[in-house]
Residue, then its C-alpha position, 0 to 999 in steps of 0.5 A: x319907618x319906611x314912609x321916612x325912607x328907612x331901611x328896615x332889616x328883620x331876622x328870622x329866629x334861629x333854631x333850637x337844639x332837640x329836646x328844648x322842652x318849650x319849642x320845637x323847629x317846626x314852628x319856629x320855622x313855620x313861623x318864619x316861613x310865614x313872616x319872611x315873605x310877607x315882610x320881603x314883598x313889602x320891601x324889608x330886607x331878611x337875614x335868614x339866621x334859621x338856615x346858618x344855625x340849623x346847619x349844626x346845631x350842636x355847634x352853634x346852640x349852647x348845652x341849654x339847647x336856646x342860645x348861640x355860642x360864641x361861634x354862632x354870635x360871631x357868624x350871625x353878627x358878620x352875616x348881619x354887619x355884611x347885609x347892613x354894609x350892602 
């Protein structure tokens, strides 16, 4: 995509709440702390979803401890929307 001068975004995975039985923070965070700076050097632009979710989990992770409330869906989306309008 690149090559056709297309500009390409990726999002990191955002964190789960404590005692999701199939996953832990640590790797998901070391997955995208592996990934994100690879992809940057080689010009992709990153939206850190890991660092707005991880600040209060309890807030922003539903009670099944994976997916986003609507509060964290309206956060992550302006976050996304403001680094595709930039």
């Amino acid at each position: 995509l690149k090559r056709y001068g297309k500009r390409i975004i990726f999002s990191t995975i955002t964190p789960i709440r404590k005692g999701q039985p199939h996953n832990t923070n640590e790797r998901i965070k070391e997955f995208n702390d592996a990934v994100a700076p690879m992809l940057k050097d080689m010009g992709v632009e990153i939206v850190d979803l890991y660092s707005l979710i991880i600040k209060d989990p309890e807030r922003y992770l539903e009670d099944d401890l994976v997916h986003l409330t609507n509060e964290a869906k309206h956060l992550t989306a302006q976050l996304i929307a403001d680094t595709i309008k930039s």
